[in-house]
C-alpha positions as CSV (number, residue, x, y, z in Angstrom):
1,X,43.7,13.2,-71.5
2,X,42.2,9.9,-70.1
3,X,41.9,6.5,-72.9
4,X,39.9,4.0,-72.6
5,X,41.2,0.5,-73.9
6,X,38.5,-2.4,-74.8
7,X,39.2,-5.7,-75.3
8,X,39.3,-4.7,-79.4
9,X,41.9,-2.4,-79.1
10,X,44.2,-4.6,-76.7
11,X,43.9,-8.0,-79.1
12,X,44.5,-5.2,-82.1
13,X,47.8,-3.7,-80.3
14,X,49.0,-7.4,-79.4
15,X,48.7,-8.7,-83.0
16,X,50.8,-5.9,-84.3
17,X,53.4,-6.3,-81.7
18,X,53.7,-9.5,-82.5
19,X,54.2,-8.7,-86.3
20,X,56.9,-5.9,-85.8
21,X,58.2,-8.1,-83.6
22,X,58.6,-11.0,-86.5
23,X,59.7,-8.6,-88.7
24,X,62.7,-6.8,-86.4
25,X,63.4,-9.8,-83.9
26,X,66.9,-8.6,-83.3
27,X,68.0,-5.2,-81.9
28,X,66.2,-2.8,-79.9
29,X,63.1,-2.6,-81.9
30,X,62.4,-5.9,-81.4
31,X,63.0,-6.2,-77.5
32,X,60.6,-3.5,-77.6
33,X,57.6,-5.3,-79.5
34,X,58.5,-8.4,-77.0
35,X,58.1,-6.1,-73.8
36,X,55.0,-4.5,-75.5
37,X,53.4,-8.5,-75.8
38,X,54.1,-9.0,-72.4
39,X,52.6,-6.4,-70.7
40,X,49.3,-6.5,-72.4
41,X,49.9,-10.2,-71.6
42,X,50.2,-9.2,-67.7
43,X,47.3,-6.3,-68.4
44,X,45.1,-9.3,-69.7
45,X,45.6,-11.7,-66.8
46,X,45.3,-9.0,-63.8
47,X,41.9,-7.8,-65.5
48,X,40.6,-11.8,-65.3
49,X,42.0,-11.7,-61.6
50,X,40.1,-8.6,-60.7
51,X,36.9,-9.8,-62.2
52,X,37.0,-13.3,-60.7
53,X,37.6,-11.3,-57.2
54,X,34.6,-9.3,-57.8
55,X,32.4,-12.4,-58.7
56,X,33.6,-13.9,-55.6
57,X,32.6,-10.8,-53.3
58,X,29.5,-10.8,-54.8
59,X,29.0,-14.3,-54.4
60,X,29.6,-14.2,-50.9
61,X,27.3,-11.2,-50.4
62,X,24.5,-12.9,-52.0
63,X,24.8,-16.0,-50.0
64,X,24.6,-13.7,-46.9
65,X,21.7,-11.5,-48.0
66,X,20.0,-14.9,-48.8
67,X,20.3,-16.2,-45.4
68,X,18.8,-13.1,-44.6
69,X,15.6,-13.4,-46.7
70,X,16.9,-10.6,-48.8
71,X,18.5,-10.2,-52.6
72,X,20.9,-8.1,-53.7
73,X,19.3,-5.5,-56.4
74,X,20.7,-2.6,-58.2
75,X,19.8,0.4,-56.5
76,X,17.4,2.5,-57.9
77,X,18.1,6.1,-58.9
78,X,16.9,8.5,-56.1
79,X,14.2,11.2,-57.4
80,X,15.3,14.6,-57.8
81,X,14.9,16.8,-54.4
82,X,13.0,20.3,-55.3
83,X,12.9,23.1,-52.9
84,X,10.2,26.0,-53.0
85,X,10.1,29.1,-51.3
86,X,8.2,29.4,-48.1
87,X,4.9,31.3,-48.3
88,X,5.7,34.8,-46.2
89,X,3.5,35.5,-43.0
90,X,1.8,39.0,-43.7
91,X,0.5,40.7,-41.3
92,X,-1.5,42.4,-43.5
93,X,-2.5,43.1,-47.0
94,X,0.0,42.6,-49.3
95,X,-1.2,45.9,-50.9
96,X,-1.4,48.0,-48.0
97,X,2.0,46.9,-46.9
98,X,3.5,47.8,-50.4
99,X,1.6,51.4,-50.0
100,X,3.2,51.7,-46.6
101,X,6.7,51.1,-48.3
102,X,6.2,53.5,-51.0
103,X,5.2,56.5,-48.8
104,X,8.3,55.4,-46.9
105,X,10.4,55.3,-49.6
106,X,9.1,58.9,-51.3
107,X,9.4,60.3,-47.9
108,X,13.0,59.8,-47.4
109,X,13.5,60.7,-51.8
110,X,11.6,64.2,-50.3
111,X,13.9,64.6,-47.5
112,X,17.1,64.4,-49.7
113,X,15.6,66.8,-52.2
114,X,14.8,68.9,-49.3
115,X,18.7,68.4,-48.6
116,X,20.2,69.2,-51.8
117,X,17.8,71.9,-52.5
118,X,16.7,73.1,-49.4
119,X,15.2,76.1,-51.1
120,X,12.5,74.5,-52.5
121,X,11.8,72.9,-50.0
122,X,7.8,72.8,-48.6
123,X,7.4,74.9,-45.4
124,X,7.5,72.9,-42.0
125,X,4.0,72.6,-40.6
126,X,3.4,74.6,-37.5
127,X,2.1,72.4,-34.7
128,X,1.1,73.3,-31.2
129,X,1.7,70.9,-28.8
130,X,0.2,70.9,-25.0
131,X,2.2,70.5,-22.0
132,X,1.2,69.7,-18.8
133,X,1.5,72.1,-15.6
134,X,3.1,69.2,-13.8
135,X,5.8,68.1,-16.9
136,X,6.4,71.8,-17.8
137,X,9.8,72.9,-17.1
138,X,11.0,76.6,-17.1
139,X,13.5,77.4,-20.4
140,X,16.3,80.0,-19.9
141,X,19.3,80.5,-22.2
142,X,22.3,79.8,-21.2
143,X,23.7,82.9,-19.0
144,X,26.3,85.3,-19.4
145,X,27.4,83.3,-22.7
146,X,30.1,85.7,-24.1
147,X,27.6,88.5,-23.4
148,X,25.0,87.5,-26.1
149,X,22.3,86.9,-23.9
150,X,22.0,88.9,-20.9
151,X,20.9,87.2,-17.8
152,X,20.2,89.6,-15.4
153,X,16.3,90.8,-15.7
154,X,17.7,94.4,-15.7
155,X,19.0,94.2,-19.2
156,X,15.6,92.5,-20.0
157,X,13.0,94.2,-22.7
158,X,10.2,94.9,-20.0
159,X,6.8,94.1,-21.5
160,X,5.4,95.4,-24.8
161,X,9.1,96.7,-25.7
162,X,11.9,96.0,-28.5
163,X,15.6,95.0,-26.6
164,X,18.0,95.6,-29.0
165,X,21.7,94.5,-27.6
166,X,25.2,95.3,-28.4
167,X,25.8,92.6,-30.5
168,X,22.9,93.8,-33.0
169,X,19.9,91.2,-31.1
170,X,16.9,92.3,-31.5
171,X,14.0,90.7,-29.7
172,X,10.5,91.7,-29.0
173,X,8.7,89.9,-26.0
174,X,5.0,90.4,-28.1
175,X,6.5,88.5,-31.1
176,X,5.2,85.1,-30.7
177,X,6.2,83.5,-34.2
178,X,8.6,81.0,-34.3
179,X,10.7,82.1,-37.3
180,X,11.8,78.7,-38.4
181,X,12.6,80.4,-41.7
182,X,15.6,81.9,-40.3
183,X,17.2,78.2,-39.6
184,X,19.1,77.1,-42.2
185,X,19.1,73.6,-43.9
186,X,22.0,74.3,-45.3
187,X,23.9,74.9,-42.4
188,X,22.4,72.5,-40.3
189,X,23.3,69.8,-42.6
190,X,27.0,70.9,-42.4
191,X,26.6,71.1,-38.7
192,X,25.7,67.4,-38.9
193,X,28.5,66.0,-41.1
194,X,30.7,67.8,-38.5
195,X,28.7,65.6,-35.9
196,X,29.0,62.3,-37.1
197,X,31.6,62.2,-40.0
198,X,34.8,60.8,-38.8
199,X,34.7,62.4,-35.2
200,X,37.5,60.5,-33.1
201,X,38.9,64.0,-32.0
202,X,37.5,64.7,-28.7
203,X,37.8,60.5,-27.6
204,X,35.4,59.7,-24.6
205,X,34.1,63.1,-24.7
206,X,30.5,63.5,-25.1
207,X,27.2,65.0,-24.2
208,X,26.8,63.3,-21.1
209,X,30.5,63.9,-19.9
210,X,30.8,67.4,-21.1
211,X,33.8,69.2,-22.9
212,X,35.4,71.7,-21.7
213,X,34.2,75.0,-22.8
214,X,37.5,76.8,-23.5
215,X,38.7,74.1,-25.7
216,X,35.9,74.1,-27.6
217,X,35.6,78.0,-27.8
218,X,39.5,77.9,-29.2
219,X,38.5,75.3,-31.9
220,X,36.1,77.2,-33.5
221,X,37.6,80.2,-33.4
222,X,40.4,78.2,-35.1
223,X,38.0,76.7,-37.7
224,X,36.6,80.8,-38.2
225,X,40.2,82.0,-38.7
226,X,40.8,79.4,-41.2
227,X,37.4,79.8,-43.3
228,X,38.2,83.9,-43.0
229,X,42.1,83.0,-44.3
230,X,40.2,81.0,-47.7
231,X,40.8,77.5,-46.6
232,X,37.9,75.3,-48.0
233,X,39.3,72.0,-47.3
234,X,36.8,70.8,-45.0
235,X,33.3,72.7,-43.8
236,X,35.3,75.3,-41.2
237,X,32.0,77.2,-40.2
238,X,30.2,73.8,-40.0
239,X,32.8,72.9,-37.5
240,X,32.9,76.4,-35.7
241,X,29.0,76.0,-35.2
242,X,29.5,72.6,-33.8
243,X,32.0,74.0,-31.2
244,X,29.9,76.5,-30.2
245,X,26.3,74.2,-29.9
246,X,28.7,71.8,-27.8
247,X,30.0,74.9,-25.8
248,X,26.4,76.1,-25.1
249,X,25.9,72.8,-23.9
250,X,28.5,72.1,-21.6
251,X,28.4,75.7,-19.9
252,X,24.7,75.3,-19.2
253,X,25.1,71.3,-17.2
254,X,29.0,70.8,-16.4
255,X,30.3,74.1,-14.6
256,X,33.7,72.3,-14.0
257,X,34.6,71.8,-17.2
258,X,34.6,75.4,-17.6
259,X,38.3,76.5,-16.3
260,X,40.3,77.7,-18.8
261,X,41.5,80.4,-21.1
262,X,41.3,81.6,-24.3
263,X,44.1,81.4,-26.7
């Protein structure tokens, strides 16, 4: 707690000092009053010194401002700085840019719906899309891939026939739907979080190194086993799939990688 003493309340302390003092002049108590009186004595003449020692400094600086041609004056109170915001460049309507925002924000709200209910989720709009001779590139499946696909044109439907396989295919080379409606969301999505959630397993591996194909055949036959033997602490088939897109992968562009055995 800070006190603050005027000239008032000094005289007042000094007066009664002096009176205890008359009244107890021997003993303690009145050694006390006498130390009391002298220190407001000392208090009193150090606050006369400090003022005459300002008087003098200002003095002085006013005698050297005056040779100057200028006069010491109490400064005067700056004015209060105020800050606005900066007027935004647009560069366009402010309207048509909030429009744009709001389809963008309600198309990513409809693509999580579409997530967490994929089943009422809108069709997917068919588009065609042209291709130039020159930019058009032949598509095969990846050949001989445990025997799903047969490579050899032999084992091909021939034209205007159903193949079916020994793994249960069946394909038709006059059916020229795209049946997106087989492809799951569901599964996709879980093939994603085993993408890109926490994925420091495989290091420096990566699409454009490769992965060995055995390795990743063996882990998602592991992550099958696993789902089969009722473990549901993390997305096993999600995983499995994974493994066997990054397998397809590698065995169709790095043929080296591809040494190995299964366990």
């Amino acid at each position: 707690m800070t006190y603050s003493l005027t000239p008032d309340d000094v005289a007042s302390a000094e007066r009664a000092a002096r009176r205890f003092q008359a009244t107890w002049w021997q003993g303690t108590s009145g050694t006390l009053a006498a130390w009391v009186i002298l220190l407001l004595k000392e208090r009193k003449r150090m606050t006369l010194q400090l003022e005459e020692a300002n008087n003098a400094v200002r003095q002085a600086v006013e005698a050297r401002l005056a040779l100057q041609g200028c006069t010491l004056t109490p400064a005067e109170p700056a004015e209060e700085a105020t800050f606005t915001d900066p007027e935004p460049v647009r560069v366009q309507d402010q309207d048509k840019l909030e429009a744009a925002w709001a389809a963008v924000a309600e198309r990513h709200k409809q693509l999580q719906r579409n997530l967490r209910e994929p089943e009422r989720a809108e069709p997917v709009e068919r588009r065609t899309v042209e291709v130039q001779p020159a930019d058009a590139r032949p598509v095969r499946p990846p050949e001989g891939f445990l025997g799903v696909w047969a490579a050899e044109r032999e084992t091909r439907a021939a034209e205007g026939t159903t193949a079916k396989f020994g793994t249960g295919a069946v394909r038709s080379d006059t059916f020229e739907e795209f049946r997106y409606d087989l492809v799951s969301p569901i599964g996709l999505r879980e093939v994603a979080r085993a993408c890109a959630e926490g994925a420091q397993k495989y290091g420096d591996w990566n699409w454009e190194k490769g992965m060995p194909v055995n390795d990743l055949l063996n882990h998602a036959i592991a992550h099958i086993y696993q789902f089969l033997a009722g473990d549901r602490s993390e997305p096993h088939l999600g995983h499995a799939a994974w493994n066997m897109l990054a397998a397809i992968h590698s065995h169709e562009l790095w043929h080296g990688l591809n040494d190995g055995k299964l366990r």
